[in-house]
C-alpha positions in Angstrom: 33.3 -16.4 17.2 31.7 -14.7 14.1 33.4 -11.5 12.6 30.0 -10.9 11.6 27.5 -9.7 14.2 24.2 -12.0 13.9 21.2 -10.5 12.6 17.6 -11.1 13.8 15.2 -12.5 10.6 12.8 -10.3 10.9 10.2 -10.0 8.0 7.6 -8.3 7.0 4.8 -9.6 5.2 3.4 -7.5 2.1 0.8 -7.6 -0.3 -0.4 -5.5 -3.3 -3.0 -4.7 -4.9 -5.6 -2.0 -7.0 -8.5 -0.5 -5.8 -10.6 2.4 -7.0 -12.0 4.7 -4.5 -15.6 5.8 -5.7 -15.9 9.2 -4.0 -12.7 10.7 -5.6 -13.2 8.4 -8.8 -9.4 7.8 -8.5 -7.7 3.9 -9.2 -4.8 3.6 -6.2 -2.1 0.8 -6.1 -1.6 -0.5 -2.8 0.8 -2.0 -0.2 -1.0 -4.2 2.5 1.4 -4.2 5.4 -0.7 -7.6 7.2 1.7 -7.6 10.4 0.3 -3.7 11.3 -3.4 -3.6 9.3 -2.1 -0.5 7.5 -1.9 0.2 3.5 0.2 2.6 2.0 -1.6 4.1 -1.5 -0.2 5.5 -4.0 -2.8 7.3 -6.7 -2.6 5.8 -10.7 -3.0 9.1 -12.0 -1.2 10.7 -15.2 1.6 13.0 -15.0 1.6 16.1 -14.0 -1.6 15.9 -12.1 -2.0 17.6 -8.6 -3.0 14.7 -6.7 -0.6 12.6 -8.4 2.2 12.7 -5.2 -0.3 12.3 -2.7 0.6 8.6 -1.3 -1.0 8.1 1.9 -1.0 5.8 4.9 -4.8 4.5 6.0 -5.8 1.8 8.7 -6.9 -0.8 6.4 -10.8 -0.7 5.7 -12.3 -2.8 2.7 -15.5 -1.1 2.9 -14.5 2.4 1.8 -13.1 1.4 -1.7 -13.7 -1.3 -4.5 -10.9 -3.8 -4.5 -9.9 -4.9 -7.8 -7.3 -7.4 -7.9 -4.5 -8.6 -6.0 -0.8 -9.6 -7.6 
């Protein structure tokens, strides 16, 4: 007997990288969640910009925006 309740390994698999979107003209670093298909991106915009707060969840779709580079 464990004092220590068992934990299930769950993991989730992430990737990142930059893309630039060419009808906003904005460069965006991203978070490929692979298990779900979905990124979360969050602008590279200076400070103090409008848009700058503006991280958004999309359905993954490599035809809308110009991948970069992955790291």
């Amino acid at each position: 007997m464990s004092a220590v309740p068992s934990l299930k390994n769950e993991s989730i698999s992430v990737s990142m990288f930059l893309d630039w979107c060419k009808y906003t003209n904005i460069f965006y670093n991203n978070l490929y969640l692979e298990e779900y298909d979905w990124v979360i991106k969050m602008p590279l915009i200076p400070q103090g910009s409008e848009a700058q707060n503006e991280i958004k969840l999309k359905k993954f779709n490599l035809t809308k925006f110009v991948y970069l580079i992955s790291y």
